[in-house]
N, C-alpha and C positions, 0 to 999 in steps of 0.2 A: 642738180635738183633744186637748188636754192633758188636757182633764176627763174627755174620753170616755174614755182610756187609763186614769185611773186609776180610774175604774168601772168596766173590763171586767175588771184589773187587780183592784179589789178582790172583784168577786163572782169570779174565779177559783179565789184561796188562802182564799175564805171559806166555797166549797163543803165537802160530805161529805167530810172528811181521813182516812176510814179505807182509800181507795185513794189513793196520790199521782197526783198529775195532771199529766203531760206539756203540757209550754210548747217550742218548740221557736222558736229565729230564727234567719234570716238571719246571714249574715257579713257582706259587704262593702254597705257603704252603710244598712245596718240598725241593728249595733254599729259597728261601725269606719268612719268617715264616710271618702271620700275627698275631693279638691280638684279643680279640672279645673283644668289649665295651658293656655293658649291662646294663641296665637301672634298677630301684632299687627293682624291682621283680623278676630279672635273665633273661630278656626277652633281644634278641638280639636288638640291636641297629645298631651298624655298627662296622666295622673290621678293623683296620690298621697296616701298620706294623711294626716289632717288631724283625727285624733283621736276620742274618743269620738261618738257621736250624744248631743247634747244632750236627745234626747228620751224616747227607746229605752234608751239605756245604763244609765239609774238602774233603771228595771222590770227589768233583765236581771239587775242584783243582787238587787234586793227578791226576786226569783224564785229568784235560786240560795241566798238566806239563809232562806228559809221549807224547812220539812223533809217537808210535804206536796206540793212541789211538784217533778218531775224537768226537771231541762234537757237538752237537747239545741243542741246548732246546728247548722242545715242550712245545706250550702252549694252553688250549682254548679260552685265551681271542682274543678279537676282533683285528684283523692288519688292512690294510690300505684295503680302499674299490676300488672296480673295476674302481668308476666312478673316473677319476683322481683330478674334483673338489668336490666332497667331502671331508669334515675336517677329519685330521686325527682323529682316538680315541686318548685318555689321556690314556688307558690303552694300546695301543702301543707304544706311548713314553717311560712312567714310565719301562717298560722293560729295553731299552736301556739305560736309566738312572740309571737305578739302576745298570747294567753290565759297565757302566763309573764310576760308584763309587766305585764296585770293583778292580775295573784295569782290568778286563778279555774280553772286548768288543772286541779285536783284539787276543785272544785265541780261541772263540767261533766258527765253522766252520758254524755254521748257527742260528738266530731265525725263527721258522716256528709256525705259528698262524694257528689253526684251527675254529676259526670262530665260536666256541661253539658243533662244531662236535667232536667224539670220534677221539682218535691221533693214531690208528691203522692203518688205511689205509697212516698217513704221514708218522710212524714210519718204515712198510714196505717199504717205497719208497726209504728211508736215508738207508736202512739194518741194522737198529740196532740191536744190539744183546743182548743189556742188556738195560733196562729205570727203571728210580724211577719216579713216581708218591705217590701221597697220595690220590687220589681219587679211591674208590675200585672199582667202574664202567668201569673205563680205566684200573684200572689192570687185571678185570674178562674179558676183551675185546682181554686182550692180551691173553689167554690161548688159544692153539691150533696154535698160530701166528709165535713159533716159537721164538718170544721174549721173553730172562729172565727177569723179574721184580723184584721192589724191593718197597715195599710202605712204605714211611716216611709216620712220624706221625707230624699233626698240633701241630699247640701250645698249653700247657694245656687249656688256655682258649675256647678254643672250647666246649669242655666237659657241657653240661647246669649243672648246681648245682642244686645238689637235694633240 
């Protein structure tokens, strides 16, 4: 898998650079791996997380340090709601939080939230032309879309134990 990445990865940023080229990823479990907690039968509990993706996280800088290339991260957690007194979510902060703790919050050319909808119709809008996701519902969405995909893998603990 590693190989494939870095040759989809390298003919990307080694296309025509007279337009830059939209790369867009995932948030949760893409960059920011989570853990799953489980309770003493293997049954899920709750998720938290558990640092960079080993796999995914180096390409996501190689991509925001190339100047031919724009990023974006899609994500489907919830963003801020229409009515403007509404509370934000916790789960649109912790985004930005977490991209201030990388340094990368002023490399980023956008966060766009979908609201719990598929990121095909936001992905079309930015022209991406390559996304990592690990959800295989959003990757099977992108087929026919014109967008290359690329699905990282969660963290081992995902996996329930036999």
């Amino acid at each position: 898998m590693i190989k494939t990445l870095r040759k989809l990865v390298r003919e990307t940023i080694t296309q025509d650079t007279s337009s830059r080229k939209v790369v867009t990823f995932d948030f949760d479990d893409t960059l920011l791996w989570t853990r799953v907690i489980r309770d003493e039968d293997g049954d899920y509990l709750e998720h938290v997380p558990a640092g960079e993706n080993p796999d995914v996280f180096p390409i996501f800088l190689k991509m925001l340090s190339n100047p031919g290339v724009e990023v974006h991260i899609v994500t489907s957690r919830h963003g801020k709601h229409a009515n403007p007194n509404a509370p934000v979510p916790s789960s649109y902060t912790e985004v930005f939080d977490q991209l201030r703790d990388w340094g990368v919050i002023d490399k980023v050319a956008g966060v766009h939230f979908t609201n719990g909808n598929l990121k095909v119709g936001k992905l079309r809008e930015l022209g991406s032309e390559l996304h990592f996701d690990d959800d295989t519902e959003e990757l099977e969405a992108l087929r026919g879309a014109g967008i290359k995909s690329v699905q990282a893998y969660p963290h081992p603990s995902w996996e329930r134990p036999q």
